[in-house]
C-alpha positions as CSV (number, residue, x, y, z in Angstrom):
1,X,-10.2,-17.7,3.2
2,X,-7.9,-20.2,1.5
3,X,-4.6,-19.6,1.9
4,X,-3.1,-19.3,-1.8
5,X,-5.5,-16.6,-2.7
6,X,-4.8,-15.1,1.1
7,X,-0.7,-15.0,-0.1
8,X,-1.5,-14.3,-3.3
9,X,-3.4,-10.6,-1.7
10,X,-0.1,-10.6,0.5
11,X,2.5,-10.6,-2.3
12,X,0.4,-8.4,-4.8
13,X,0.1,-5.6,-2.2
14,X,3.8,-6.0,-1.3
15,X,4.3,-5.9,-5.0
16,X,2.8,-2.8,-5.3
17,X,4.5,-0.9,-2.4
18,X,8.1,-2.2,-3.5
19,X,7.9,-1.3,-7.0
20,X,6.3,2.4,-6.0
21,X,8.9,3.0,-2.9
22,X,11.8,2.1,-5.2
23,X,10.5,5.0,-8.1
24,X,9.7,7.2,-5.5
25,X,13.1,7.4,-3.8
26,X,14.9,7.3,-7.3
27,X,12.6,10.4,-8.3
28,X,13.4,12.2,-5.1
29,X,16.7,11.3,-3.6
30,X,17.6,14.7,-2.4
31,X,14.4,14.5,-0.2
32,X,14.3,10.7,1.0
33,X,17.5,9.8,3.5
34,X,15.9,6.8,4.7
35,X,13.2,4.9,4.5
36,X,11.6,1.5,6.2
37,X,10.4,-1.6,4.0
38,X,7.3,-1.9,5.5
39,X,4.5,0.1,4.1
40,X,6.9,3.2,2.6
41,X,4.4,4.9,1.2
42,X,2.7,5.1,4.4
43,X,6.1,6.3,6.3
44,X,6.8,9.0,3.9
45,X,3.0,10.7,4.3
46,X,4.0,10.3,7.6
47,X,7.2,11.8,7.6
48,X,5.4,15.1,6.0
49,X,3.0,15.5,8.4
50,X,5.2,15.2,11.5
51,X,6.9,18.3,9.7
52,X,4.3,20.2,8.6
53,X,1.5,19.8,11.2
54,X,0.7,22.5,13.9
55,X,0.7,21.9,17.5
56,X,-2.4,21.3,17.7
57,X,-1.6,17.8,16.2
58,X,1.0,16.7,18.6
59,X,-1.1,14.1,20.4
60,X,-2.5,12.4,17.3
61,X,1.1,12.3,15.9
62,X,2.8,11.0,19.1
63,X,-0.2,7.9,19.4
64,X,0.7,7.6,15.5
65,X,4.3,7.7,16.4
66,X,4.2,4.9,18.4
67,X,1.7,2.8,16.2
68,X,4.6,2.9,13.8
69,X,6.9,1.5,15.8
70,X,5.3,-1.3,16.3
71,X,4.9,-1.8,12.6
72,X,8.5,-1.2,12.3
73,X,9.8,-4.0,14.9
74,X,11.6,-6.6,14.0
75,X,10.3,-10.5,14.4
76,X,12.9,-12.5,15.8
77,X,13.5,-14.3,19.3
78,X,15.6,-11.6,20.6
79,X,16.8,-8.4,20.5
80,X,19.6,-5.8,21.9
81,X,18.1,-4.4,25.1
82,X,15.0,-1.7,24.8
83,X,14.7,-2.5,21.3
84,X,11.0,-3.6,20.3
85,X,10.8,-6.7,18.8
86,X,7.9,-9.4,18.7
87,X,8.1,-13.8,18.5
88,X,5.5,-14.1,16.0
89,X,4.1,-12.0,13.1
90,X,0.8,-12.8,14.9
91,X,1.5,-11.1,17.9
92,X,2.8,-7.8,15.9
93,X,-0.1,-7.4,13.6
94,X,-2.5,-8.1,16.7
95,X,-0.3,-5.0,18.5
96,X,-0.5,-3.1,15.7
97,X,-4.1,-3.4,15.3
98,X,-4.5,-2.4,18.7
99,X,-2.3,0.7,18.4
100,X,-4.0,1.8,15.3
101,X,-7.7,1.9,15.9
102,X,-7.8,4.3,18.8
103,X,-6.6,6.8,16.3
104,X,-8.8,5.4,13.5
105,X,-11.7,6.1,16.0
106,X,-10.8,8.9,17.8
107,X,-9.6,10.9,14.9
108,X,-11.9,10.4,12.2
109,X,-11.0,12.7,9.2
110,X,-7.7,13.6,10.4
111,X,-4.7,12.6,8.1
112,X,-3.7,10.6,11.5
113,X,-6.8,8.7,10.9
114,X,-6.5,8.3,7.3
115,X,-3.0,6.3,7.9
116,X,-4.5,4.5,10.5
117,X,-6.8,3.2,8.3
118,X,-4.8,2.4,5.7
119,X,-2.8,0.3,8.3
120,X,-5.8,-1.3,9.5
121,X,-6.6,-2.4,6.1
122,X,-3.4,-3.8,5.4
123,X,-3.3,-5.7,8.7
124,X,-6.8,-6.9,7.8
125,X,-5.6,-8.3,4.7
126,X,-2.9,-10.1,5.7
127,X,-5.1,-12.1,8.1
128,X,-8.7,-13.3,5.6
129,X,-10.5,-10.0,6.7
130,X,-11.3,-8.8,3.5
131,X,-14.5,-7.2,4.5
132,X,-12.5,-5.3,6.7
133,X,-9.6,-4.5,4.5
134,X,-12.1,-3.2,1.9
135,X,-14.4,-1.2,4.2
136,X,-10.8,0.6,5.5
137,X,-9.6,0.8,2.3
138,X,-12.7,2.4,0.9
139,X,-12.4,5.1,3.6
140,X,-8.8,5.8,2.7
141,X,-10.1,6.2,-1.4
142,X,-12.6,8.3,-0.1
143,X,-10.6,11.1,1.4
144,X,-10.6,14.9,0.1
145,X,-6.6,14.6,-0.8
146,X,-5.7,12.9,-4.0
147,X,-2.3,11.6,-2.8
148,X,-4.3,9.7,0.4
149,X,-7.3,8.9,-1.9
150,X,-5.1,7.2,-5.1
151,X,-3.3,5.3,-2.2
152,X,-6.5,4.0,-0.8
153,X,-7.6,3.2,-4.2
154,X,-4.7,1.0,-5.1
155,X,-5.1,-0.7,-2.0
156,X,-9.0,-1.2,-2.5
157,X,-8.4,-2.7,-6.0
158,X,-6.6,-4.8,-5.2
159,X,-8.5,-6.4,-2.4
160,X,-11.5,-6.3,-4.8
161,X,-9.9,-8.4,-7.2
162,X,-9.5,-11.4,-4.4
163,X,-12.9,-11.1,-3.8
164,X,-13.9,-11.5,-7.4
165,X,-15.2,-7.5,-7.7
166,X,-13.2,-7.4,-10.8
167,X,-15.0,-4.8,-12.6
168,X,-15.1,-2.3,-9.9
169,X,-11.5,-3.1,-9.0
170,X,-10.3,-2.3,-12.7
171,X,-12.6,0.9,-13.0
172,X,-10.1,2.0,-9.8
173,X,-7.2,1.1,-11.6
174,X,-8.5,3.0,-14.7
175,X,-9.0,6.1,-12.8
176,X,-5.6,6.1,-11.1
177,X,-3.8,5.5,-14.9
178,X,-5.8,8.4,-16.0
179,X,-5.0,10.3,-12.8
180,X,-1.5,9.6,-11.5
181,X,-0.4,11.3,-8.3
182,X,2.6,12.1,-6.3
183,X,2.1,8.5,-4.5
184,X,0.7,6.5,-7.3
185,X,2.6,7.1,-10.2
186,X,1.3,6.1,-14.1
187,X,3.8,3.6,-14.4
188,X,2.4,1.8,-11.6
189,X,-0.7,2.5,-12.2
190,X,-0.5,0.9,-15.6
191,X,1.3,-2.6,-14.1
192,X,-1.6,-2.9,-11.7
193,X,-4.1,-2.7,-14.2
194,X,-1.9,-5.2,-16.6
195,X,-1.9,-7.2,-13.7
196,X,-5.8,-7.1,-13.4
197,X,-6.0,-7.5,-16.9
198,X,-3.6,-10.5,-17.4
199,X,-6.5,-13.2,-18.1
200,X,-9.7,-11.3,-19.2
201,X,-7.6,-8.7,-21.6
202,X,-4.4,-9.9,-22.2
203,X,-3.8,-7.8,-25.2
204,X,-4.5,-4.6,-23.3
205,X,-2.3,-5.5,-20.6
206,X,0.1,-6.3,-23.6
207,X,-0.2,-3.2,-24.6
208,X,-0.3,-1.2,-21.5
209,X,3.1,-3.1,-20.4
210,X,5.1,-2.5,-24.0
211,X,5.9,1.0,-23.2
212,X,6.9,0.6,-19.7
213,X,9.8,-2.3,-21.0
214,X,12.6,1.1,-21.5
215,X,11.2,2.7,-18.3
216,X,13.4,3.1,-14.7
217,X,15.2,-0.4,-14.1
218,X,11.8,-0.9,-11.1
219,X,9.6,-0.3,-13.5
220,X,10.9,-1.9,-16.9
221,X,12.3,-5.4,-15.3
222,X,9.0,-5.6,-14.0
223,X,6.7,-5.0,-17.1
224,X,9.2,-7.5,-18.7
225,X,8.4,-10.3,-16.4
226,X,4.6,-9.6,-16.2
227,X,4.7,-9.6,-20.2
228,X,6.5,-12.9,-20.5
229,X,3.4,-14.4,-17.8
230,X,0.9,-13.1,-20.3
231,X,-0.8,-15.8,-22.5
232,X,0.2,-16.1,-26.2
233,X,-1.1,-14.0,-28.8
């Protein structure tokens, strides 16, 4: 996969987490003490169900438990003793892939499994697998719970749109701007569609970004810049 359009899927998806973790934690600060950078979205599902799952969970969220601290380790050539750390990002992702799929496999249908494979989709991703990273992500849409399925959605479009499936990635993006849910808001619903937008229909995506511009600081500085990167009218 060449590597600009390989960053490019990197970035947007990073993008897209950012700017949704920041609104999220500004819309419910009395609930969120702390939270990771990596994949927030992901955490916080997580978070719930460690408090709201039964017993009979306890071994699906222990395996899950650890697969996130892997995902959570720092890369860097050291660190303080019986901290988890890893060299290379390399080695992480292929540790994290490795923690994750067992649960993926084993769990199928769970919520466990669900966040597994959103994991594994992002992981694939970041390395060229986007048949992978789609056929994960598609899973993840595909769940009976909005909140997981808009998740997987947002994920899938955007993956789509690398790999040229632009119509099917902005009929996603449609639906999640129509349907906003607890994790995918309508504000970010509407700057991914912009975003998928930008060259085909740049005076939709003007005109889905103009309202956003006296939004939440995350949201607003962000439809500014995207607005200023549209072509002229």
């Amino acid at each position: 996969m060449d590597r600009i359009t390989r960053n490019k899927l990197k970035t947007d998806r990073f993008a897209v987490e950012v700017e949704h973790s920041v609104e999220f934690v500004a819309e419910h600060r009395k609930q969120v003490i702390q939270y990771g950078a990596i994949a927030v979205v992901v955490a916080l599902i997580v978070a719930g169900i460690w408090y709201y799952r039964s017993r009979q969970s306890e071994q699906r969220q222990e395996e899950l438990a650890k697969a996130m601290e892997i995902i959570q380790a720092p890369v860097s050539a050291g660190a303080p003793p019986g901290q988890l750390f890893f060299t290379t990002e390399a080695l992480k992702s292929a540790a994290a892939e490795k923690a994750f799929k067992p649960i993926y496999e084993k769990y199928s249908g769970t919520p466990e499994a669900i966040i597994a494979a959103s994991y594994l989709g992002a992981i694939s991703a970041d390395q060229g697998k986007l048949a992978d990273a789609e056929k994960y992500f598609r899973q993840v849409a595909d769940s009976g719970d909005s909140n997981y399925s808009s998740m997987g959605k947002l994920s899938l479009a955007q993956v789509l749109l690398s790999t040229g499936k632009n119509a099917e990635a902005e009929k996603l993006l449609r639906s999640l701007h129509d349907n906003p849910t607890l994790f995918v808001s309508k504000e970010q619903a509407a700057i991914a569609l912009a975003r998928a937008l930008a060259v085909s229909k740049p005076a939709e995506a003007r005109k889905l970004l103009e309202p956003l511009r006296t939004e939440r600081p995350a949201v607003s500085q962000t439809a500014i810049t995207l607005l200023a990167e549209l072509p002229a009218q």
